[in-house]
N, C-alpha and C positions, 0 to 999 in steps of 0.2 A: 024532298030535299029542302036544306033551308038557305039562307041568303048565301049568294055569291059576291065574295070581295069584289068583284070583276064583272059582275053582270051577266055570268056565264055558268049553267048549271049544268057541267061536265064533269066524269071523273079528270080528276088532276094528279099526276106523280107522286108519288110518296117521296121523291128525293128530285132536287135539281139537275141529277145525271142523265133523264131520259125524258125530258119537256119535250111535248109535242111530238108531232109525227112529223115526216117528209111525204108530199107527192111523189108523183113519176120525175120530176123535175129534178130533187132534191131541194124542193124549198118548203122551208118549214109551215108548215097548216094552220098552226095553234096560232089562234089571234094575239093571246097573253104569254109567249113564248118569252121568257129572259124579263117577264116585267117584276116576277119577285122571284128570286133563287134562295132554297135554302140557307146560301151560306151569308145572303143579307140581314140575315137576322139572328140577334143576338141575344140568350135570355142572363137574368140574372146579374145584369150589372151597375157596380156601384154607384148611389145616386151620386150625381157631381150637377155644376151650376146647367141652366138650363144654355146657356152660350155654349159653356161645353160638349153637351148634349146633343145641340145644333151641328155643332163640328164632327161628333163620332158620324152622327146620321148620315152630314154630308160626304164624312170621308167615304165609308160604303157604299155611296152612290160612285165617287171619283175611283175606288179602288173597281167596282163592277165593271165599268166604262161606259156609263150613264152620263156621265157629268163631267165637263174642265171643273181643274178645282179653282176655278174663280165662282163656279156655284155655289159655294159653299161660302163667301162674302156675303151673295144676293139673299143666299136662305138667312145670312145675323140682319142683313137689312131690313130684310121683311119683320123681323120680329120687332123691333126696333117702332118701325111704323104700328104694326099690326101683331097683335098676337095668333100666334096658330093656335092654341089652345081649343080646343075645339067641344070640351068636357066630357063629362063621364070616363076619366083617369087617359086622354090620349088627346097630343098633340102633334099639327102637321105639318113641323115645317118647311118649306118651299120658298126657290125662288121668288123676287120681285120679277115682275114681268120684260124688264130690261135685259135680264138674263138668259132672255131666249136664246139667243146664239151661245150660252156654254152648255146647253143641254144636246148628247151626242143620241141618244135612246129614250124612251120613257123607260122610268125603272121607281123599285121605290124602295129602301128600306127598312128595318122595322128591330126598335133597341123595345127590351123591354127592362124596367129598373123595377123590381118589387119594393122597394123603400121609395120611388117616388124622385119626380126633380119638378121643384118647382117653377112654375110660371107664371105666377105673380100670387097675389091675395088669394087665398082659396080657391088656386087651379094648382092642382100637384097632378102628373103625367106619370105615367105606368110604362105606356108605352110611346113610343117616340119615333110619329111611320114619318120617315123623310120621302119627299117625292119629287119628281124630276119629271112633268110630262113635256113630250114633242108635241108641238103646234096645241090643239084642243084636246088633247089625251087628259090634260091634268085636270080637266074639268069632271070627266067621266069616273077617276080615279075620287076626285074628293065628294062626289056624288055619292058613290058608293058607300066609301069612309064612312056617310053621313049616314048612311041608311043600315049600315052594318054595328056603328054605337046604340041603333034601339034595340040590339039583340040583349043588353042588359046585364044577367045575370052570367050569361054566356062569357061575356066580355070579358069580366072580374075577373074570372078564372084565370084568363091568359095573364093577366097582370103578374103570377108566381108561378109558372107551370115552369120547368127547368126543361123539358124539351123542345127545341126548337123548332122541329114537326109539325109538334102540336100546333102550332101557332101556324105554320108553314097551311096545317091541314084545313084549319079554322077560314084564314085567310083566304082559302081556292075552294071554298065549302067543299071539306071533306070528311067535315065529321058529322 
């Protein structure tokens, strides 16, 4: 198997409708249950400025119930100070760390633009994963990020694939 977005080298869902299991309890198993749902990600969309970019990301997160939408201030903040850009065509952006009380979930979403938005001088973004973690979640999550951009060639790919899956699959190593 190869890299897990997640750190987790299980099979994962083919769709968001049946993440995870329940115990005898009814409480869900899956460690990464609800932390990317298919319908957070979007392929195929037109490049627009990278503030607005910031915004779709964010709203995805506020529409999942990830996020108050005052996260979505903190993530133009951060850009502001810091850029997310983080290269090899993908940008992260996230809260300032002040923001911790609008995060209701760790969650993260994921735009993909094939034309590109840029983020400053020779950093243009494909794909644009917004993330929202609880407490130290967000650390685990851009750990991974990081380690999941030397997949390389793999990566590319998802920058124009028009299925959402694909990327959904890529994302939970499932391909």
């Amino acid at each position: 198997m190869g890299f897990s977005f997640f750190g987790k080298k299980e099979k994962k869902p083919e769709t968001d409708k049946v993440q995870g299991h329940m115990d005898n309890t009814g409480v869900n198993v899956n460690k990464y249950y609800g932390i990317l749902d298919l319908k957070n990600i979007k392929t195929g969309q037109k490049s627009v400025s990278k503030e607005e970019a910031i915004e779709m990301a964010g709203q995805l997160l506020v529409d999942g119930g990830y996020v108050l939408p005052g996260y979505i201030e903190a993530m133009q903040e951060r850009e502001k100070v810091y850029s997310t850009y983080i290269g090899e065509g993908i940008a992260i952006p996230h809260g300032v760390g002040a923001a911790k009380d609008k995060i209701i979930r760790t969650g993260i979403s994921v735009l993909q633009f094939p034309d590109g938005v840029i983020f400053g001088e020779n950093k243009v973004a494909y794909l644009v994963v917004g993330i929202a973690g609880k407490g130290n979640e967000h650390m685990k999550i851009l750990t991974n990020i990081a380690e999941f951009i030397q997949e390389g060639e793999a990566i590319k790919e998802l920058f124009t694939v028009k299925d959402s899956e694909r990327i959904y699959r890529a994302l939970t190593d499932k391909l």
